[in-house]
C-alpha positions, 0 to 999 in steps of 0.5 A, a space after each residue: 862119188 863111190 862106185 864099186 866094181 866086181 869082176 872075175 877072169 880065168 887064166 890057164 898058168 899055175 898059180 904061182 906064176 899068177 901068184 908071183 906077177 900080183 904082188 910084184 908091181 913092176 910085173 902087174 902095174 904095166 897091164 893096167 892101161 895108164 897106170 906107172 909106178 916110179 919109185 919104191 918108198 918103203 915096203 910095199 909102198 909105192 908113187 906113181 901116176 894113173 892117167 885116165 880119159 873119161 868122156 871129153 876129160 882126162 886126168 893124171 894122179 900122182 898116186 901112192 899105191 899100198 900093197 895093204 895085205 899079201 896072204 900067201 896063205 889064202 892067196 889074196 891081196 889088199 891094194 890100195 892108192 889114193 891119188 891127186 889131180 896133178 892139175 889140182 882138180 880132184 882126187 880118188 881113193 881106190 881098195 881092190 882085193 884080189 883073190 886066187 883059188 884054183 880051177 880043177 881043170 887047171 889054171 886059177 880064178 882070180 876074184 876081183 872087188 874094187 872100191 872107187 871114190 872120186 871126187 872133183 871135176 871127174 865126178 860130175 860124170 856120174 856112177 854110170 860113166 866112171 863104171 863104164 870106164 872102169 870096165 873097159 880099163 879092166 878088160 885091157 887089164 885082162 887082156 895085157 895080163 894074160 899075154 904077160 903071163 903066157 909070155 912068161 909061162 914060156 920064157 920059163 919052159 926055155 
C-alpha cells in the first residue's frame, strides 16, 4: 500500500541554521517521534529504529536510512529508509525530498513530499489510517524541530 504526504511549514531561523540541522541526522532524526539512528555506516548512510502505533498495532523497523542527495546549491535533500519489522511482520520503504527557499520576511519555507510503501500487517489499515498517522507524526516533527531550532538560534547569540 503506497500513499504519499505533501506538507509545508515556516520557521523564522536563517537558513543556514535550518540548513545545518536537515542534513545532519543526529540534529534532525530526534524530532521526528519514534525514530532513532544508532550507528553510521558509511557516508550518508545510517541504521536505526522507527517505532510507530497505528490504531490498536505498533511496530518497530530496524531501518537504513540514506541521505541520497544534499544539493547545497539548491538547498534540497533526498532521504530515503527501507525498514523491516523487527517482529518479521512486514516492511515500508519511504523517499521524502525536502526543499528550502527563503521567505522575503525572513525565516525559510521548507517543502516537504514524502513517498510511503507498507506492506504486511500495517497495511490492511489502509491509505486513510497510515495518512492520519502520518500527519500527526509530521506535526510533532514541526513542533520538535522548531523548538530545536529556536534553542539552537539562541545558544548561538550567547
Amino acid at each position: 500500500m503506497k500513499t504519499q504526504l505533501n506538507k509545508s511549514f515556516e520557521v523564522p531561523q536563517r537558513t543556514e541554521l535550518v540548513w545545518e540541522h536537515l542534513i545532519d541526522p543526529e540534529k534532525i532524526m530526534d524530532c521526528v517521534p519514534g525514530v532513532s539512528v544508532d550507528e553510521k555506516v558509511g557516508e550518508n548512510q545510517y541504521k536505526g529504529k522507527v517505532g510507530m502505533k497505528f490504531g490498536p498495532m505498533g511496530v518497530k523497523y530496524d531501518a537504513d536510512i540514506f541521505y541520497k542527495e544534499i544539493d547545497i546549491e539548491n538547498r534540497k535533500i533526498v532521504i530515503t529508509g527501507d525498514g523491516v519489522d523487527s517482529k518479521g511482520n512486514g516492511n515500508a520503504e519511504m523517499v521524502m525530498s525536502i526543499d528550502l527557499s527563503d521567505r522575503e520576511e525572513g525565516g525559510v519555507k521548507l517543502d516537504a513530499i514524502m513517498d510511503v510503501t507498507v506492506n504486511g500487517k500495517i497495511a490492511q489499515f489502509g491509505s486513510r489510517l497510515i495518512t492520519t498517522v502520518s500527519n500527526q507524526l509530521f506535526k510533532q516533527f514541526v513542533s520538535n524541530f522548531s523548538k530545536k531550532l529556536a534553542a539552537a538560534e539562541a545558544e548561538a547569540s550567547v
